[in-house]
N, C-alpha and C positions, 0 to 999 in steps of 0.2 A: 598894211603892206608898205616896207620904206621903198621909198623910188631916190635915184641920181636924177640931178638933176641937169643935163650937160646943155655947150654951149659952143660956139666959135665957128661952126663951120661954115661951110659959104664954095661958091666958087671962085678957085683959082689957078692962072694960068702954067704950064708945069714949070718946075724950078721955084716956084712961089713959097709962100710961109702962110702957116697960119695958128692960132693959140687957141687949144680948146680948152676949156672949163668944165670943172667938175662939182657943185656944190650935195656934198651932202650930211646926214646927220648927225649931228658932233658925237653920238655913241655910238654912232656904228664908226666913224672917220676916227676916234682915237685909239681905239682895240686893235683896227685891222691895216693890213697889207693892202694896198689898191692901186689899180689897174684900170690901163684901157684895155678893149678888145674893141675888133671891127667886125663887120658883115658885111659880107659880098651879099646880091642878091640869089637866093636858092642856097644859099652855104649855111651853115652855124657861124655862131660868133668865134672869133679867136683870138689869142690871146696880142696885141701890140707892145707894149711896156709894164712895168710893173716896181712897184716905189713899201718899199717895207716902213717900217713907224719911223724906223732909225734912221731913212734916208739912202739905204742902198737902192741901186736901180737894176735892172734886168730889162734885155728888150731883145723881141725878136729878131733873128739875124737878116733880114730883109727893111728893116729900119735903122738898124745900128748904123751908128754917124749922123743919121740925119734929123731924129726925134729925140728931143728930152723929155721925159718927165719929173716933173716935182712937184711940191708939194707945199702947203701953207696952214701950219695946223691952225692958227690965229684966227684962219676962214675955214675950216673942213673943209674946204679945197683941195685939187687933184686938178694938176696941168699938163697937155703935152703941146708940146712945141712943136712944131711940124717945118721942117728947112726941106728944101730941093723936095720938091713935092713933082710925083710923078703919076701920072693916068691910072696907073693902076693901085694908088693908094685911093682910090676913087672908091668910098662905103659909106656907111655909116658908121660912127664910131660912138660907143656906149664905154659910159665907164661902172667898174664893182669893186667888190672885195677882192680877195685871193685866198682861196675858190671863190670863183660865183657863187650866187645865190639867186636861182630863181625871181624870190620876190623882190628882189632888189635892181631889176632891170630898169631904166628911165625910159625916156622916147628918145632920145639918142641923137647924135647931130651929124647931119649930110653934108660928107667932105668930099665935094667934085673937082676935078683935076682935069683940066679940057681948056685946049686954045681955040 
């Protein structure tokens, strides 16, 4: 089973930043398109940003302005950037391919947004 293996989250106060990490493994990271998605609790995962080989990006219109993603093939790395961070960006955030893949889920990092 490959796993992500993510990073960065933490709490912080709304309007705040935070950098999540994504290390995974250099055959699955040089083939594919990759993504964050989040989870609410009781919800599915959904899709947050989204970074192709070539460096385009895509992101859901409830983050657009305020999150980058990128990427660092040197590390099989997958970054997002997190600006004005607000309560209800408050999940878990797991990164994958695009599509997901099941076995490719990690344990994912808890992003709290709370003053």
């Amino acid at each position: 089973q490959v796993q992500m293996v993510e990073s960065g989250g933490g709490l912080v106060q709304p309007g705040g930043s935070l950098r999540l990490s994504c290390a995974a493994p250099g055959n699955i990271f040089s083939v594919n398109a990759m993504a964050w998605y989040r989870q609410f609790p009781g919800k599915e995962r959904g899709l947050v940003a989204a970074i192709t080989r070539g460096g385009n990006s895509t992101y859901a219109d409830f983050v657009k302005g305020r999150f980058t993603i990128s990427r660092d093939d040197a590390k099989n790395t997958v970054y997002l950037q997190m600006d004005s961070l607000k309560p209800e960006d408050t999940a878990v955030y797991y990164c994958n391919i695009v599509p997901f893949r099941v076995t490719y889920w990690g344990q994912g990092t808890q992003v709290t947004v709370s003053s």
